[in-house]
C-alpha positions in Angstrom: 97.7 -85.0 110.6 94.7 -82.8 108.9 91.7 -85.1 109.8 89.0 -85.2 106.8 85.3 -84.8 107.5 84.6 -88.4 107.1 87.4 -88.7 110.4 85.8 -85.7 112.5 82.1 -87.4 112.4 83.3 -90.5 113.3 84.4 -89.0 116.5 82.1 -86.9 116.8 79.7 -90.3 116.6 81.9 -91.8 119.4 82.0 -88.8 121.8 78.2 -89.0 121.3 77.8 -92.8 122.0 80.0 -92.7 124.8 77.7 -89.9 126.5 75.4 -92.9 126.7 76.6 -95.9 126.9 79.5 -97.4 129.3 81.6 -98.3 126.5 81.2 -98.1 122.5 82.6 -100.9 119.9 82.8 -100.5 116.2 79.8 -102.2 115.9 77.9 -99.4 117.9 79.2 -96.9 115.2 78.1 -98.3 112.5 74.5 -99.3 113.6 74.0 -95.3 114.6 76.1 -93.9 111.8 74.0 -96.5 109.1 77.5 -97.2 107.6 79.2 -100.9 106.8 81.1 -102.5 109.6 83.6 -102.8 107.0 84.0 -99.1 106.3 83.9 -98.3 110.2 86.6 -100.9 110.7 89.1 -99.4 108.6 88.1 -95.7 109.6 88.4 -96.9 113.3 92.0 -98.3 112.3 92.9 -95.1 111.1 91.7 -93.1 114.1 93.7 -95.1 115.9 96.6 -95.5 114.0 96.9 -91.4 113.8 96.7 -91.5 118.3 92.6 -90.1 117.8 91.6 -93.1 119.8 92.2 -96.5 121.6 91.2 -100.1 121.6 91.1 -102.4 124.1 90.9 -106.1 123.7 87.1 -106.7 124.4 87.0 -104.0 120.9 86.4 -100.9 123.4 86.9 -97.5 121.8 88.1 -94.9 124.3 88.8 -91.2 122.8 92.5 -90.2 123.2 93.1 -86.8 124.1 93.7 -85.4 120.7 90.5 -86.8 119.6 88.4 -86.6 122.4 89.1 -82.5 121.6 88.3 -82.7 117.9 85.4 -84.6 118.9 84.0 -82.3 121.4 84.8 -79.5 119.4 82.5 -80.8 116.3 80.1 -81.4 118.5 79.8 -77.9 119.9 79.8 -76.7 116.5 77.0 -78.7 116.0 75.1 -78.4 119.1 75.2 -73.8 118.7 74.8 -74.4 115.1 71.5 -76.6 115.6 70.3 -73.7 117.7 71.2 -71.1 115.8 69.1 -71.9 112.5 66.1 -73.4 115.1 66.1 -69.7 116.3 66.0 -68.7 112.9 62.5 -70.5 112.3 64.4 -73.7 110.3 63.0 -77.3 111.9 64.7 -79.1 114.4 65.3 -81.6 111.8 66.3 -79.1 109.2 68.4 -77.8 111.4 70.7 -80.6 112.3 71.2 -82.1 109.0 72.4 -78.7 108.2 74.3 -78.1 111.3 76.1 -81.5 110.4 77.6 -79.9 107.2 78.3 -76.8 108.5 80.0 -77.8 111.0 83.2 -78.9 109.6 83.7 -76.0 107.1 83.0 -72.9 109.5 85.8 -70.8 110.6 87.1 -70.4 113.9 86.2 -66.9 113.4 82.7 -67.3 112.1 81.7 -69.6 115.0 83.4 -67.7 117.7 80.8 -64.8 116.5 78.3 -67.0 115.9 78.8 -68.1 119.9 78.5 -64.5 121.3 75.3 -64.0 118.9 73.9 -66.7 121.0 75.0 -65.6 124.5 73.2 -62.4 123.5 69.8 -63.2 122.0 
């Protein structure tokens, strides 16, 4: 299954919350996302119908293996991207709102090149 945008940051939300915090509930991802619990429950039903996640029965959301990559992907995209345009003189803020939308259109090509651009400067 082709995930949309809308499913890449939400796991890219949970990889994030899980970095810091022992576990992370739908509840979590709608406080840091600002979206309804509503709207996170039935995206979080989809991740999990589609094997992108798991739910335990205290509501814990654990990253399956397919979407523990997609989300750690995304947020590697985001992360060089973020750096990228700060090294370019655009603010930190700036920077990661636009990183946020670039990150899901960008080829694998484009980033790869962006990546050794990095390494090098």
């Amino acid at each position: 299954m082709q995930l949309l945008e809308s499913g890449e940051m939400y796991l890219e939300t949970i990889f994030v919350l899980s970095q810091n915090q022992n576990f992370v509930r739908s509840v979590d991802v709608a406080n840091y996302t600002g979206y309804s619990k509503p709207s996170v429950s039935r995206a979080v039903n989809l991740l999990k119908d589609n094997g992108y996640i798991s739910i335990d029965t205290d509501g814990h959301i654990t990253l399956e293996e397919s979407g523990y990559a997609v989300a750690s992907a995304i947020f590697e995209r985001h992360t060089i991207l973020t750096k990228l345009l700060c090294k370019m003189g655009v603010s930190d803020e700036t920077a990661s709102a636009d990183a946020c939308k670039m990150e899901h259109v960008i080829s694998k090509e484009t980033f790869e090149r962006i990546k050794e651009f990095i390494d090098r400067i």
